[in-house]
C-alpha positions, 0 to 999 in steps of 0.5 A, a space after each residue: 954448040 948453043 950456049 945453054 942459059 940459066 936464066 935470060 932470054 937470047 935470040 937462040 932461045 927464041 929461035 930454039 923455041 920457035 923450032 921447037 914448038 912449030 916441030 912438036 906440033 907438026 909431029 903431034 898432029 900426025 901422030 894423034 891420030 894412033 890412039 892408044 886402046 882403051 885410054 882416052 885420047 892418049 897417043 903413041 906419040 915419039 914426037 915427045 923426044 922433041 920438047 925433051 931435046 930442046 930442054 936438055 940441048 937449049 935449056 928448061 925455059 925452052 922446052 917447056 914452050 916448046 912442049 906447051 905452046 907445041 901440045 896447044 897447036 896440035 891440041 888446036 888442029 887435031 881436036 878442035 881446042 885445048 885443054 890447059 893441063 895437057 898443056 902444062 904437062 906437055 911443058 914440064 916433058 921438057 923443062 925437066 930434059 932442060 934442068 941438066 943446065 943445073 946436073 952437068 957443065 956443057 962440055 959433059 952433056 954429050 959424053 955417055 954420063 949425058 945421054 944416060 941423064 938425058 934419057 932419066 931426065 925423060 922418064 921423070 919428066 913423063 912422070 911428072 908432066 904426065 902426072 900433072 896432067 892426069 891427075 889435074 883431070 880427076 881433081 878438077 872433074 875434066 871427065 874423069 870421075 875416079 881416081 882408078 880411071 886417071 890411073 889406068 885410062 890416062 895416066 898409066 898409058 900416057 906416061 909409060 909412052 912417053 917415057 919410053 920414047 922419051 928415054 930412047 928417042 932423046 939420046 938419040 937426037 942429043 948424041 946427032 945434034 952433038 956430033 953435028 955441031 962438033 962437025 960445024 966447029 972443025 969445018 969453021 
């Protein structure tokens, strides 16, 4: 099982942020293409367990890159740009997964109390992420002119998506990774 770091960079950290980004932003660009009815660019995106999942599995540092850097590339081919505060709310979808390091010792991560903070963690970190990114939209006038239309338009759909794929996407690929990497240590 990978070695969740509390600070520090190590090779599986880069790795798991390579993978991590490079998988967001192929799901992503897939899934940006169903939109969400009267929203405003928000998708049905399950590709938000990704980020989420290499938080809790790899630490808070690795999903947020893998959410930022992720949103950046598929913002990038799917709309032709990017917008910086998506961005940072795709990141904290996965730094907050990623603070379990700080909640539960390894070895409880993958025990049902695991999997039920992995699902929380991910309801908050939409909330949060989500959050800062609609509201940053109002507040810096990024075509949003009411405080009404960042909640209903964006905020609203974006968080409630994510969060609910969040909450029952991320348990499940922590639950595989976990079973899978027990499977690797009876066979070495």
């Amino acid at each position: 099982m990978a070695k969740t770091q509390r600070g520090g960079i190590s090779t599986v950290s880069i790795v798991a942020m390579a993978v991590g980004t490079a998988l967001y932003a192929a799901l992503n660009v897939f899934f940006n293409m169903l939109q969400l009815p009267g929203t405003q660019l928000v998708a049905l995106r399950p590709s938000v367990a990704i980020p989420m999942f290499f938080g809790y599995v790899f630490g808070p540092l690795v999903g947020f890159v893998s959410g930022f850097l992720g949103n950046i590339i598929s913002d990038a081919i799917s709309w032709g740009g990017f917008w910086w505060n998506w961005d940072v709310g795709n990141g904290l979808l996965g730094l907050i997964p990623g603070l379990i390091v700080y909640i539960l010792p390894e070895d409880k991560r993958s025990t049902r109390l695991g999997l039920v903070w992995s699902a929380v963690l991910a309801v908050i970190g939409s909330i949060i992420g989500m959050g800062f990114a609609s509201f940053t939209d109002y507040i810096f006038g990024y075509g949003i002119s009411t405080i009404e239309e960042a909640i209903y338009a964006l905020f609203l759909p974006a968080a409630v998506t994510d969060a609910l794929n969040g909450a029952i996407l991320t348990p499940i690929l922590v639950a595989a990774y976990y079973q899978a990497a027990r499977g690797r240590a009876r066979r070495a």
